[in-house]
C-alpha positions in Angstrom: -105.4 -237.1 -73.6 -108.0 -239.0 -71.5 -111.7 -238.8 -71.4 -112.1 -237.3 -68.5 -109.4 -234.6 -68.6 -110.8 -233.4 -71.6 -114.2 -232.9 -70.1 -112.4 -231.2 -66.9 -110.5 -228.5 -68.9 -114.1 -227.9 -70.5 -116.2 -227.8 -67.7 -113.5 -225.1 -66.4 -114.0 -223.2 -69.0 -117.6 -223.2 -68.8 -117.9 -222.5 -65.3 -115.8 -219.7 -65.9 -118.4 -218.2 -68.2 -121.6 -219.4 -66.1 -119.7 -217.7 -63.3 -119.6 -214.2 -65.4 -122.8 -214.7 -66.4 -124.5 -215.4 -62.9 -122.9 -212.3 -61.0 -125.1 -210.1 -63.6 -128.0 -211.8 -62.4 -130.4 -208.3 -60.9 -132.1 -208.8 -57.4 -135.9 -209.0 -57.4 -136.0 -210.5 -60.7 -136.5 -214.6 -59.8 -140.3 -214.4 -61.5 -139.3 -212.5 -64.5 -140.1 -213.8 -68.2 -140.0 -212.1 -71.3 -143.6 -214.2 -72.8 -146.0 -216.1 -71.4 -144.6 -219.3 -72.7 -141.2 -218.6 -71.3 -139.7 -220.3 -68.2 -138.8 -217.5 -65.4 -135.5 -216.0 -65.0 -134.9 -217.8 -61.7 -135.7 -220.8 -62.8 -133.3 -220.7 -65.8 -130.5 -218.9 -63.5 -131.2 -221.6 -61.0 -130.5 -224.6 -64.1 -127.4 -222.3 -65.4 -126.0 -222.7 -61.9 -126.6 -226.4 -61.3 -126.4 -227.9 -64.4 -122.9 -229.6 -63.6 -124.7 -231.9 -60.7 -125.9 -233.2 -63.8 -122.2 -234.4 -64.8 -121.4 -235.8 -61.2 -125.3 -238.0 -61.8 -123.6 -239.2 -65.6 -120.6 -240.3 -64.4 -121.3 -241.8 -60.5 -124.9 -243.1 -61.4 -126.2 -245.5 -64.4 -129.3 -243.8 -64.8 -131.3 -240.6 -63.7 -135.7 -240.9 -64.1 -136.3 -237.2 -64.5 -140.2 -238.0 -63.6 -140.4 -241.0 -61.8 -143.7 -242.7 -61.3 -144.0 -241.7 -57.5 -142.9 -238.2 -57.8 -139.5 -236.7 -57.4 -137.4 -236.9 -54.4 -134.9 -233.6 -55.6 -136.2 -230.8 -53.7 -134.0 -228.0 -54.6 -134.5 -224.1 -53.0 -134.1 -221.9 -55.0 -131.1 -219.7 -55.5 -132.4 -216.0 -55.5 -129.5 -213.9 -55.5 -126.3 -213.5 -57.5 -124.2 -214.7 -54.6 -126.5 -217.6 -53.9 -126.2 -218.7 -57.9 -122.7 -218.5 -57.9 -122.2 -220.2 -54.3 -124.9 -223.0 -55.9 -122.7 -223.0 -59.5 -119.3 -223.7 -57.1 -120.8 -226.4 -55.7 -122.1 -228.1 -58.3 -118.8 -227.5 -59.9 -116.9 -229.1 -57.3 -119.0 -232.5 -57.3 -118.8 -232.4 -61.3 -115.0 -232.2 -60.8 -114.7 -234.5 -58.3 -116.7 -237.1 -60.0 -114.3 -236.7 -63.4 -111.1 -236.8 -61.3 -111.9 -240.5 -59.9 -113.4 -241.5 -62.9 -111.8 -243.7 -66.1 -111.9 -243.6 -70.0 -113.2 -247.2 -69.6 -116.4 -245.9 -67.3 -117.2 -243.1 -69.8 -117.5 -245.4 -72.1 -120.3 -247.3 -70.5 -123.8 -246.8 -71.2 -126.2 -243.8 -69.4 -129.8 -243.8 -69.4 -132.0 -240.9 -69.0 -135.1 -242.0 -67.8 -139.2 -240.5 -67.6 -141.7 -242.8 -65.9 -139.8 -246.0 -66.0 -138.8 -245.1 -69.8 -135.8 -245.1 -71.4 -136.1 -241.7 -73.3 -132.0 -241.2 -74.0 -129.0 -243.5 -74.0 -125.5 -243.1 -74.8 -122.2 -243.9 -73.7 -121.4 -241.3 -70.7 -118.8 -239.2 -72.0 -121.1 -238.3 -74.4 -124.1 -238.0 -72.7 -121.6 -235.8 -70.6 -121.0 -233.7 -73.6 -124.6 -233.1 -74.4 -125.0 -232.0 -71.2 -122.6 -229.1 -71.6 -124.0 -228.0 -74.9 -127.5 -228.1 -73.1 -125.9 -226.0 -70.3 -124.3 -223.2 -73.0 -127.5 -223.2 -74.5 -129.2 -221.9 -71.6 -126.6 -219.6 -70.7 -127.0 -218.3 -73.9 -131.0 -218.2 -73.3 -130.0 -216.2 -69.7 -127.7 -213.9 -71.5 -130.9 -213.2 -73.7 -133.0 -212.3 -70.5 -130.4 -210.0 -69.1 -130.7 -208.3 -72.0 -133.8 -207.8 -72.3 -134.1 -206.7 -68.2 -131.7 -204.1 -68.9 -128.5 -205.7 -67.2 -125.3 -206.1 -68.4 -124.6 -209.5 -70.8 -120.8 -210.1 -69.9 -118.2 -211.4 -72.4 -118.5 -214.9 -72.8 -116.9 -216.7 -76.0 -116.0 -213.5 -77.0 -117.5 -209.4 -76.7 -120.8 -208.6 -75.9 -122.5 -205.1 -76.2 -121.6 -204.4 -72.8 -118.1 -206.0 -72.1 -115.6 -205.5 -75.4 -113.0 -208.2 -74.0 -112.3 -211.6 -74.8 -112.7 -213.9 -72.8 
């Protein structure tokens, strides 16, 4: 199996669970965090939705400065509603696809940087900086499932039940 088909048939599987997990998202909750030292619900919804831009960056760019020295140029609205998150998770899906389709085993094996200030902070061949980035992204659905929990909503079936959904999915 090729690189890149591999990480297609798992990004479709974890879009499929982001997706489940975004249409729980309540309205009128974007500011909502469970400490003081928590990021807000929106925020973290907002990341959950577009994490697979980050995929389409890995494979069609050589290198991403998360804080560059004259400020960011990524100005993102936020996504507020369920429908918005899930409209924002499609999308990001589709250029994360796209990019993996006209891509080669021989590019993913080319080096990434992840940059701050100027500064290498991360480098690795693609596919798995690629990979990392879709552990990061199940890690913070897990950390949403967690807020939905604790706001009262329903946590949906994701890798298997939840308290609220018995199938598996």
């Amino acid at each position: 199996m090729k690189l890149n088909e591999f990480l297609l048939a798992e990004l479709d599987r974890e879009v499929d669970r982001s997706r489940r997990a975004l249409e729980q998202v309540p309205e009128g909750k974007y500011d909502w965090k469970p400490h003081d030292r928590s990021m807000i619900f929106g925020y973290l919804a907002d990341m959950v939705a577009t994490i697979p831009s980050w995929i389409a960056m890995e494979v069609t760019m050589n290198e991403l400065d998360i804080a560059p020295t004259d400020g960011s140029t990524m100005k993102q609205e936020p996504n507020k509603t369920s429908a918005a998150l899930v409209a924002a998770l499609d999308k990001s899906a589709a250029a994360a696809r796209d990019a993996l389709k006209k891509t080669s085993d021989e590019h993913l094996q080319t080096t990434w940087q992840l940059k701050a200030r100027g500064q290498v902070v991360q480098e690795a061949p693609r596919y798995q900086m690629i990979q990392d980035t879709i552990n990061h992204w199940a890690h913070h659905r897990g950390q949403m499932t967690v807020y939905l929990r604790l706001m009262g909503a329903t946590v949906p079936a994701l890798y298997g039940p939840s308290a609220d959904d018995k199938s598996f999915k």
